[in-house]
FIMARGU-328612 format. One record per residue (C-alpha): residue in three letters; x, y, z. Coordinates in pm, 1 decimal, always signed. Layout:
resn|X|Y|Z
ala|X|Y|Z
...
//
This chain:
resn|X|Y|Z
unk|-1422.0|+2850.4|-2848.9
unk|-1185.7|+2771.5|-3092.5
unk|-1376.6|+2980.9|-3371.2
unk|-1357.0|+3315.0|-3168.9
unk|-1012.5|+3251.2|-3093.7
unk|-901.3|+3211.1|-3434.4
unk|-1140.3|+3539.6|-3524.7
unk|-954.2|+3745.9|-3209.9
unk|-604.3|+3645.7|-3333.9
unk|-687.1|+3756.8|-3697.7
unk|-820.3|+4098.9|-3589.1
unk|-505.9|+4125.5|-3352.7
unk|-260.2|+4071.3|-3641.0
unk|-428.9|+4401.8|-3805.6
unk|-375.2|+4775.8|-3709.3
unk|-664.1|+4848.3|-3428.3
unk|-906.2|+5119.9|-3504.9
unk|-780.5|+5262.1|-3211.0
unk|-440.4|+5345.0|-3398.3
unk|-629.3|+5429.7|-3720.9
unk|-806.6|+5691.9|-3569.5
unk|-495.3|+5788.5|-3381.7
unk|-320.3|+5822.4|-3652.4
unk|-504.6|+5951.2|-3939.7
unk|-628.2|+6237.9|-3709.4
unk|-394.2|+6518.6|-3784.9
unk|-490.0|+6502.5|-4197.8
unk|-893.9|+6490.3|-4115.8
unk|-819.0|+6812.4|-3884.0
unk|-642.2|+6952.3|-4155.0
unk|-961.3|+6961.6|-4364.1
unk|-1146.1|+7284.8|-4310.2
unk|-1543.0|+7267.6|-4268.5
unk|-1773.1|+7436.4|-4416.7
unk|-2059.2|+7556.6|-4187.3
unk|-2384.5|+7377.0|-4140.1
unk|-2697.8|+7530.9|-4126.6
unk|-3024.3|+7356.2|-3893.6
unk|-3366.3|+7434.4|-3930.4
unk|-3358.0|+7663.3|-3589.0
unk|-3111.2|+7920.5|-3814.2
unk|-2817.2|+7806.9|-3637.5
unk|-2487.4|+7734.4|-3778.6
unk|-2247.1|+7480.1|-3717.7
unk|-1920.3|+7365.7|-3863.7
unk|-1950.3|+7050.0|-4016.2
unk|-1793.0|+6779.7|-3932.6
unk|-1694.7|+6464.8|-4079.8
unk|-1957.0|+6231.4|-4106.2
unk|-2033.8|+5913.5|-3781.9
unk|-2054.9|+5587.7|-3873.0
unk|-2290.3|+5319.0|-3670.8
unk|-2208.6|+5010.5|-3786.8
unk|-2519.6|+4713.4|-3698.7
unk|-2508.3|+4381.3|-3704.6
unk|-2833.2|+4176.9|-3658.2
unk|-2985.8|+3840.8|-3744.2
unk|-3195.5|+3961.0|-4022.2
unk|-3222.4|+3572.6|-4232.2
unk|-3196.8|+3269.2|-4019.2
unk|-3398.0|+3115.1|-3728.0
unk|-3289.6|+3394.4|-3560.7
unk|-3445.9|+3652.3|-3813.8
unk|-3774.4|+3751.0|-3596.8
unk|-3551.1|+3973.2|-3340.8
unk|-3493.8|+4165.6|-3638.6
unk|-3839.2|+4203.5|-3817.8
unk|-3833.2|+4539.9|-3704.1
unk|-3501.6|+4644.8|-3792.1
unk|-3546.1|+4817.6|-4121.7
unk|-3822.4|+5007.3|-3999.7
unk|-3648.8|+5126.1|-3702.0
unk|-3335.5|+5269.1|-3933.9
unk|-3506.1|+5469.2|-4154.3
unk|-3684.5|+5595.0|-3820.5
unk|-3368.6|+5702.7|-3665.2
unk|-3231.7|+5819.8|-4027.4
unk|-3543.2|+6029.7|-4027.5
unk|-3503.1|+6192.1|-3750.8
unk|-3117.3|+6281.7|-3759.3
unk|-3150.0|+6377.3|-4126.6
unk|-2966.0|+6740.2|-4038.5
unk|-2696.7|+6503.0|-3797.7
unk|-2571.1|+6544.6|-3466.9
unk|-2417.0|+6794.5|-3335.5
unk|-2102.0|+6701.2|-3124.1
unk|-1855.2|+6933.5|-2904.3
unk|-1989.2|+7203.5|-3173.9
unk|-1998.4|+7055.5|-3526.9
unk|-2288.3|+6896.5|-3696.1
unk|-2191.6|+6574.6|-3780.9
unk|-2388.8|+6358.2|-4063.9
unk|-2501.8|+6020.0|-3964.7
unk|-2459.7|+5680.8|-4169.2
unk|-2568.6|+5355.1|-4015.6
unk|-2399.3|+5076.8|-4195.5
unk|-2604.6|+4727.7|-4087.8
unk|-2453.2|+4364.9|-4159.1
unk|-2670.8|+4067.1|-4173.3
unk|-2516.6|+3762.5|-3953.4
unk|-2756.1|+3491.7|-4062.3
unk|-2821.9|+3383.2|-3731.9
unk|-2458.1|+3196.3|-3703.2
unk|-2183.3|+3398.0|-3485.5
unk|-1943.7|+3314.6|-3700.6
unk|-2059.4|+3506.3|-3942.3
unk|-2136.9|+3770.3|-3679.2
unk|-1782.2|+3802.9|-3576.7
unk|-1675.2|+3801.3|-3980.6
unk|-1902.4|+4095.5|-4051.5
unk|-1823.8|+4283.4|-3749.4
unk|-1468.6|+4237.4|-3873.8
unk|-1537.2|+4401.7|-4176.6
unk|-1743.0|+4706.6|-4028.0
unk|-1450.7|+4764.3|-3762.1
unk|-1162.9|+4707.2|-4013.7
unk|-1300.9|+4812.5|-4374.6
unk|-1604.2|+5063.6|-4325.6
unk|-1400.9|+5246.5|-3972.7
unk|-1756.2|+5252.9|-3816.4
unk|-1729.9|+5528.6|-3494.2
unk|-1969.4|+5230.7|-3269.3
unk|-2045.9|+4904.2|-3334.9
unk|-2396.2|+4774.8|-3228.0
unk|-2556.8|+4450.1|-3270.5
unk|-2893.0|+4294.0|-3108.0
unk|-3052.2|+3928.7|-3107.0
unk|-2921.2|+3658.7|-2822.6
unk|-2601.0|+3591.6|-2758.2
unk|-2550.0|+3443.2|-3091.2
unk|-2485.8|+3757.1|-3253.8
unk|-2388.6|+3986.5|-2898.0
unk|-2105.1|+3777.9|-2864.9
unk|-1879.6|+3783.4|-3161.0
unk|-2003.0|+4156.3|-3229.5
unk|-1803.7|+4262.8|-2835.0
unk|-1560.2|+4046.0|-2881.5
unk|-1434.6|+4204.2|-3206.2
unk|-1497.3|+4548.2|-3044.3
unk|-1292.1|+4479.7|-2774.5
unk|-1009.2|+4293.6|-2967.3
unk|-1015.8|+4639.8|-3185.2
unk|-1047.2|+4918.0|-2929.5
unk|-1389.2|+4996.4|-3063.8
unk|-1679.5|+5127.8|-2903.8
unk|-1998.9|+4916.8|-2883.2
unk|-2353.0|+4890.8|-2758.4
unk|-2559.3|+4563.7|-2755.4
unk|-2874.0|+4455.6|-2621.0
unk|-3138.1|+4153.7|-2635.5
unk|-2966.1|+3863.4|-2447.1
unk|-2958.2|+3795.7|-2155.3
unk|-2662.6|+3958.4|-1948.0
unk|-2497.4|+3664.0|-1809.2
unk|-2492.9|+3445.4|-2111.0
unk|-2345.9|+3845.8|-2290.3
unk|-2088.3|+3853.7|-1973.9
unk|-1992.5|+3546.5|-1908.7
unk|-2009.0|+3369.5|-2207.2
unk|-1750.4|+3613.2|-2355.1
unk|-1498.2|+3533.9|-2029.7
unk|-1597.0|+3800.3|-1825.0
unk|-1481.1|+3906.9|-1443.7
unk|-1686.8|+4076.3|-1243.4
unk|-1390.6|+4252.3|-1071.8
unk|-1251.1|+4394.3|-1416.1
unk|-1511.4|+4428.0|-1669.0
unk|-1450.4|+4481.6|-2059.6
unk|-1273.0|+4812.4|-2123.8
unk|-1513.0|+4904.7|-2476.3
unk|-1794.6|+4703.5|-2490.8
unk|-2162.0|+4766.6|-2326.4
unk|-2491.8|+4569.5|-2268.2
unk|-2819.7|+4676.6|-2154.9
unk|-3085.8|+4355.7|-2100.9
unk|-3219.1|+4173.4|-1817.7
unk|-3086.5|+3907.0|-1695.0
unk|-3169.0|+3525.7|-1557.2
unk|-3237.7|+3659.5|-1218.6
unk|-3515.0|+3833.3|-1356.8
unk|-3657.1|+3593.0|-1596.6
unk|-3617.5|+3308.4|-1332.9
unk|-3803.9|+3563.8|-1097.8
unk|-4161.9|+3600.2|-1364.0
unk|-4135.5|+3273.6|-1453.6
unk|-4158.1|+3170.8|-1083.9
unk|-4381.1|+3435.2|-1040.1
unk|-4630.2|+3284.3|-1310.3
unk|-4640.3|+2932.5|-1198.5
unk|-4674.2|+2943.3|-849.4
unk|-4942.6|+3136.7|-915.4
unk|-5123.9|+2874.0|-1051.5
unk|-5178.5|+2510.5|-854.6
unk|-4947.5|+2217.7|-1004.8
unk|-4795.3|+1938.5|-905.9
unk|-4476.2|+2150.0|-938.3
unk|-4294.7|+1923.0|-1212.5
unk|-4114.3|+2129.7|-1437.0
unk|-3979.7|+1991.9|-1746.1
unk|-3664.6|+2155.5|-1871.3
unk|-3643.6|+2214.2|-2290.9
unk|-3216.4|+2383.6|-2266.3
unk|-3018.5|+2371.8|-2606.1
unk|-2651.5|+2344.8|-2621.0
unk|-2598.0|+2676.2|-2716.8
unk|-2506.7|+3017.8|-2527.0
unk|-2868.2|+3064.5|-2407.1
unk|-2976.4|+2733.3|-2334.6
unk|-2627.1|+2663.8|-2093.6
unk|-2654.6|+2958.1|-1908.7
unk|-3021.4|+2864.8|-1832.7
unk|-2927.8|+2523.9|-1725.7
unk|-2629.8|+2653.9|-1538.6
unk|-2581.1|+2470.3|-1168.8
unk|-2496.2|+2792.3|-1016.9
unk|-2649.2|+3117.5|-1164.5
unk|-2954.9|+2920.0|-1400.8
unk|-3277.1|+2757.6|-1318.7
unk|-3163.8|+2466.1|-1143.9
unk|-3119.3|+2616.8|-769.7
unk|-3468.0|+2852.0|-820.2
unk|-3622.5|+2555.6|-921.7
unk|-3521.7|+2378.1|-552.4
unk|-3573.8|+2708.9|-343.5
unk|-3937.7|+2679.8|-484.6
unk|-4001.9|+2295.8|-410.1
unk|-4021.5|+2214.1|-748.0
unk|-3896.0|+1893.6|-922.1
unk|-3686.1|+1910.4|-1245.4
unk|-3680.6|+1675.3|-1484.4
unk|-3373.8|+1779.9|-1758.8
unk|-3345.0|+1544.1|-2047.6
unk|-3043.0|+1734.7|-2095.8
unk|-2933.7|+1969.1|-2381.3
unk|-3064.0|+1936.5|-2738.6
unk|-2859.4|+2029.4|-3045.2
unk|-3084.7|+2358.2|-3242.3
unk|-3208.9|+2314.4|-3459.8
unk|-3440.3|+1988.8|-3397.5
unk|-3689.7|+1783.7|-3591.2
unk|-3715.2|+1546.0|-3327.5
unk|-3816.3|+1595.1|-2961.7
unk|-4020.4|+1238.9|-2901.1
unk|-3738.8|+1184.6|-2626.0
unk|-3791.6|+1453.0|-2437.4
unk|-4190.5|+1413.2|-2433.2
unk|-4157.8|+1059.6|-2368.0
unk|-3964.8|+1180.0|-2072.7
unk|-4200.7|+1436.5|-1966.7
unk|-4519.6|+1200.6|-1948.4
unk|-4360.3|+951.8|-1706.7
unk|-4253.4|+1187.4|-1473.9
unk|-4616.9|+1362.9|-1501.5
unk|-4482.3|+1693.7|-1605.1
unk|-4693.5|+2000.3|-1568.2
unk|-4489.0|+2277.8|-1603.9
unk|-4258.6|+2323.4|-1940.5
unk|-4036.0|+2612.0|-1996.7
unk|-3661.5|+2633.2|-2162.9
unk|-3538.0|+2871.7|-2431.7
unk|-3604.3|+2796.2|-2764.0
unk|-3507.7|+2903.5|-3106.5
unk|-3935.9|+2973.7|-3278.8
unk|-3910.5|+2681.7|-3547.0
unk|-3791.6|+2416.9|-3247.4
unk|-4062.9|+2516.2|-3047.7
unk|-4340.5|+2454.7|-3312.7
unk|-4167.8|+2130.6|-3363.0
unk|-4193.2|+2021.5|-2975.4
unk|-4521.5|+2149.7|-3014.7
unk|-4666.4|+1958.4|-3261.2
unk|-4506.3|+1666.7|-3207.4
unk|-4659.7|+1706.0|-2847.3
unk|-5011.8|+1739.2|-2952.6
unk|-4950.9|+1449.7|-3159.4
unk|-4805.7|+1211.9|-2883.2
unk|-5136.4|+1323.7|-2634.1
unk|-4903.2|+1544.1|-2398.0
unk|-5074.1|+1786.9|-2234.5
unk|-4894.0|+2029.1|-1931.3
unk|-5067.7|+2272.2|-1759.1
unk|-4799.9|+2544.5|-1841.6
unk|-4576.0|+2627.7|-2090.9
unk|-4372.5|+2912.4|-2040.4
unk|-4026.7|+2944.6|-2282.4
unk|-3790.8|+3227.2|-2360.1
unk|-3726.8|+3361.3|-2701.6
unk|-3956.1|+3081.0|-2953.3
unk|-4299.8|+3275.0|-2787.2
unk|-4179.9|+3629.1|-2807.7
unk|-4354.4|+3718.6|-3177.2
unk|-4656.0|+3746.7|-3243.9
unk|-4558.5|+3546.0|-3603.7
unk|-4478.2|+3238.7|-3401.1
unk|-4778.5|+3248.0|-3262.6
unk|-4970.1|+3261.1|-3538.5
unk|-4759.1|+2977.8|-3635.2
unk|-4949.4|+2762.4|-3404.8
unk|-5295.3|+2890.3|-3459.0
unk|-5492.8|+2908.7|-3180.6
unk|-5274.0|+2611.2|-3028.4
unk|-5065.6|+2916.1|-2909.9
unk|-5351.9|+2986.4|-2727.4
unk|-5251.2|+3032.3|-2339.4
unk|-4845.7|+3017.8|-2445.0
unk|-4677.6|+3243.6|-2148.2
unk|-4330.9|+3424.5|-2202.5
unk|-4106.7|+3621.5|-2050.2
unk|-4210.1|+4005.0|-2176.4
unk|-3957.1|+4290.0|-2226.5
unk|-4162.5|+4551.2|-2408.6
unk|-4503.1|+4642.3|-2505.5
unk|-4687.5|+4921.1|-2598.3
unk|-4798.9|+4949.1|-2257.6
unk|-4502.7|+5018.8|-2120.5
unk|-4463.3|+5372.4|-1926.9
unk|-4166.9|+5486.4|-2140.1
unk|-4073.6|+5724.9|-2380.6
unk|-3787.5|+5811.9|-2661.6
unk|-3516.2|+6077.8|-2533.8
unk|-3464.4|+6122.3|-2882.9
unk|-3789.7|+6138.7|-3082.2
unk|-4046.4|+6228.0|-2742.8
unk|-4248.2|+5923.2|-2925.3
unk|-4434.3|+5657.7|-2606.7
unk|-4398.0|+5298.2|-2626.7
unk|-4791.0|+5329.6|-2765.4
unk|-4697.3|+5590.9|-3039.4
unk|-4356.7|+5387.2|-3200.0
unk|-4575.2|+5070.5|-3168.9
unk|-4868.1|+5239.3|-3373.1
unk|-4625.2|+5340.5|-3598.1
unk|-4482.8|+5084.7|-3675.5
unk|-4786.1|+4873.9|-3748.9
unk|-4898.6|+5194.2|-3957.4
unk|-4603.8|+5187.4|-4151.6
unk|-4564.3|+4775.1|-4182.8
unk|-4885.9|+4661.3|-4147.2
unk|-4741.7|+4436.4|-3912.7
unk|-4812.9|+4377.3|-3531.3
unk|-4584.2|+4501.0|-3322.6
unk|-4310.0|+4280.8|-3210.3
unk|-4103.8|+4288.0|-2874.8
unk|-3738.2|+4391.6|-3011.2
unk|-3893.7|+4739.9|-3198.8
unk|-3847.5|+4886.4|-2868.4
unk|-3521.9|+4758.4|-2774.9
unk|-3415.7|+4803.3|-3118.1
unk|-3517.1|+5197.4|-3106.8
unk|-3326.1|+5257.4|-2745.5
unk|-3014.3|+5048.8|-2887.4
unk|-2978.0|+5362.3|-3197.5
unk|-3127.0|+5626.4|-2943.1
unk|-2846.6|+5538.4|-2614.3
unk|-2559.8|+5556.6|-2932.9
unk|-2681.3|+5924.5|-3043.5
unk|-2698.5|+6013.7|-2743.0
unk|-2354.7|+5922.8|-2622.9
unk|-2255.8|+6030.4|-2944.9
unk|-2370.0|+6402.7|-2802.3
unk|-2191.0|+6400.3|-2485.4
unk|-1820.6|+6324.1|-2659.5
unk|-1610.7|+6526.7|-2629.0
unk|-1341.0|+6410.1|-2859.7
unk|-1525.8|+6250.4|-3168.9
unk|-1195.2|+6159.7|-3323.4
unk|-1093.7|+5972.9|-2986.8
unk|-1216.8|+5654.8|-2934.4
unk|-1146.8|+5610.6|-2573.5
unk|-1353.7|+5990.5|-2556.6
unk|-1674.3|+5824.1|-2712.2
unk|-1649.2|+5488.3|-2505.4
unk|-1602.2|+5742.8|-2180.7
unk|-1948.0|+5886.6|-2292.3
unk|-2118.8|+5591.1|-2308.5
unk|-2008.2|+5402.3|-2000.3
unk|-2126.5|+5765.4|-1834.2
unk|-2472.3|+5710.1|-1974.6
unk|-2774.4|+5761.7|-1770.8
unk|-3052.4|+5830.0|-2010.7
unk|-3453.1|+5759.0|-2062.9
unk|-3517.6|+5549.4|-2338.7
unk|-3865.9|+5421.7|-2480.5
unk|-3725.5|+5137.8|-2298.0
unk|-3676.4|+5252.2|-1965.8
unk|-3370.8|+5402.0|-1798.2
unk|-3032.0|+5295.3|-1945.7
unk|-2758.0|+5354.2|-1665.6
unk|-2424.9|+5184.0|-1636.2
unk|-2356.8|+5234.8|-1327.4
unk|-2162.2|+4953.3|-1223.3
unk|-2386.8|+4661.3|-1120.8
unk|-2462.7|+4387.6|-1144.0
unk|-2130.5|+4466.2|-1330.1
unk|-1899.9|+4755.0|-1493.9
unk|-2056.4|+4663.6|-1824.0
unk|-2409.0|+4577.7|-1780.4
unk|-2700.6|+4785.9|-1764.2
unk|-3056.2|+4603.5|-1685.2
unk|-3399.1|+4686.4|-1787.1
unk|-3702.8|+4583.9|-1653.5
unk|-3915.5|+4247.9|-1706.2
unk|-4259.4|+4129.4|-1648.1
unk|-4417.6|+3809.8|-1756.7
unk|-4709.3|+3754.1|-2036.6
unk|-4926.4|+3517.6|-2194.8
unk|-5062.3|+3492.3|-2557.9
unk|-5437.2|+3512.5|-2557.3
unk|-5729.9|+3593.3|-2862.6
unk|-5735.5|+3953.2|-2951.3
unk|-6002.8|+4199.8|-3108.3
unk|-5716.4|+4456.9|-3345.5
unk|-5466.5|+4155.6|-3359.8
unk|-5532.3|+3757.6|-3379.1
unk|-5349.9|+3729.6|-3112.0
unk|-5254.5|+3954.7|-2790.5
unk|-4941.3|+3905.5|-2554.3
unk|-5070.0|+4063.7|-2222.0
unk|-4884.0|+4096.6|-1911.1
unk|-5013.5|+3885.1|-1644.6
unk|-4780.4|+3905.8|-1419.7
unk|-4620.0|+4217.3|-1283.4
unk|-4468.7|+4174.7|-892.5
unk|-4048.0|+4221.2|-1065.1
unk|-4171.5|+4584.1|-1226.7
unk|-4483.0|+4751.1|-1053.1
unk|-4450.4|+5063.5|-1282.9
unk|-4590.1|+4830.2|-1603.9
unk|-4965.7|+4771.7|-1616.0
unk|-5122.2|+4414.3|-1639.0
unk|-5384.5|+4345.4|-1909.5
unk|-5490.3|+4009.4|-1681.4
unk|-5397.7|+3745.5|-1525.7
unk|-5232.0|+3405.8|-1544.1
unk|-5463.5|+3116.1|-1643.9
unk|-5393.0|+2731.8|-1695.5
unk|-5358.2|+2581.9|-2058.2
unk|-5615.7|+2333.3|-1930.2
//
């Protein structure tokens, strides 16, 4: 706490970018434009050219959620390469992205530096909470505009001190949240016969407390569903040693795993579980299982692995921007890589394609409060799904929709994640259904 207080103090002791803007507007309106011309023959004035400014975990443990990232910029740089035109004027694009590492604190230096040095129009940033957080929070310190995505919403909300009853005045989130991953994960395990002991793998960071939470986590589904829980308590990531917790595990007969789990602590508990002959029926964690490289990780010990599921190609969605399915950026993208495709692409894609497209409904470019008016008005179709802040489960929150998945062999790929379970979001296809590890 005392590391984004320090960081909100700095940023408050420097002009906001609301005031730069403010200010330096009368000399950029001075400037007179030359017209633009677009492909269809028509001609715009041009205007001075948008910064996005991105901040993602592109090195660290936390580097998967952004294996797709460079692809997905020069996608969206490909397709605005004549701009955006806004209240008239074609404005150029340039997306400015800042690697965080994986720590926040470096998240909330870089995000600094793209508010303060570069004057980026919207900030953005994607991958947990770890690198959410410090991005809004310097947004909202600064009067900037920003759009994140891939955490879940209450660790986003309340993590950063939120109140349901006021909201953050420029900062916006569109994820899921622990309703709906406790909701599949239930979903998947009762499903399947167990003696309904569930052991509990939460780290003491933003994800892992807000999963263990008393009051909006696991622990009350876990008693509304007659299960036991057996919490060793919360683990310091990253790990090289979870004997205790297995030790724990196989004297209360534990069947069921789950927690959330940064990829390389997972394969640790993994291993070191296979080596000390423990054996559940189910293991089901957020975040490690997502990727398909994790996966391979394990070899065909990932075999049967079940997850939480955001995206795939099968989902029934489509870009606003580019027309492109969920099928067609997915083949795309393992055209273009020759990698499989990976959970975030999608969210990635929608995160760019929700900022262009507030970005076309401004009215006042120049105004900050005028852009962070057109995105809280939002209600557009993204590859993703709907993206619609329209006030709940809070002012700042939009939610997308969330089925639950399991790792099995594949024909094209190694290894397939197929939705299993569907009963939280009809409208997505299932490619199967649940089965036991053993």
């Amino acid at each position: 706490m005392s590391n984004k207080k320090n960081e909100i103090e700095k940023s408050q002791g420097q002009i906001t970018r609301r005031r730069f803007v403010q200010t330096s507007s009368i000399v950029t309106g001075a400037a007179v434009a030359a017209p633009a011309i677009l492909k269809s023959g028509l001609a715009y004035a041009a205007g001075r050219p948008i910064k996005l400014g991105y901040v993602s975990p592109k090195t660290g443990p936390l580097a998967p959620f952004a294996e797709a990232d460079d692809f997905v910029v020069a996608d969206i740089n490909r397709n605005l390469k004549e701009g955006v035109k806004i209240a008239g004027k074609l404005h150029p694009i340039e997306i400015i992205v800042k690697d965080t590492q994986s720590n926040p604190n470096r998240g909330a230096d870089v995000s600094a530096q793209l508010i303060l040095k570069d004057k980026v129009d919207i900030l953005m940033g994607a991958g947990t909470p770890d690198t959410t957080n410090p991005a809004a929070d310097q947004a909202e310190v600064n009067e900037v505009p920003c759009i994140t995505s891939d955490a879940p919403w209450q660790p986003y909300f309340f993590g950063r001190g939120g109140n349901p009853a006021k909201g953050f005045d420029w900062t916006y989130h569109f994820f899921w949240g622990l309703e709906d991953v406790i909701g599949v994960f239930f979903n998947l395990w009762n499903s399947i016969p167990t003696n309904k002991t569930l052991g509990a793998l939460w780290p003491n960071d933003a994800d892992g407390n807000a999963w263990a939470d008393p009051k909006f986590g696991f622990p009350p589904a876990v008693k509304a569903n007659g299960f036991k829980l057996v919490d060793p308590g919360r683990f310091q990531a990253p790990s090289d040693d979870f004997s205790a917790q297995i030790a724990a595990f196989k004297k209360a007969n534990v069947e069921v795993v789950s927690g959330v789990m940064i990829p390389p602590d997972f394969t640790t508990f993994w291993t070191q579980a296979a080596q000390q002959g423990f054996k559940p029926k189910i293991v089901t964690v957020g975040k490690a299982l997502l990727f398909p490289a994790s996966i391979e990780a394990l070899g065909d010990r990932g075999i049967g692995l079940s997850s939480e599921v955001w995206w795939t190609p099968h989902h029934p969605f489509k870009s606003g921007l580019t027309g492109q399915s969920a099928a067609q950026l997915s083949a795309a993208y393992e055209s273009s890589t020759g990698k499989q495709w990976t959970q975030p692409l999608g969210f990635r894609h929608a995160l760019f394609e929700v900022a262009v497209d507030a970005l076309k409904r401004t009215k006042d470019v120049a105004n900050p409060a005028s852009l962070r008016d057109a995105i809280a008005a939002t209600n557009y179709n993204s590859v993703v799904g709907n993206i619609n802040w329209g006030g709940k489960p809070v002012k700042n929150v939009a939610k997308t929709p969330l089925v639950g998945g399991q790792w099995v062999k594949g024909s094209k790929h190694k290894y397939n994640m197929n939705v299993v379970n569907n009963k939280g979001a009809t409208s997505i296809p299932t490619q199967g259904s649940f089965k036991s590890l053993s």
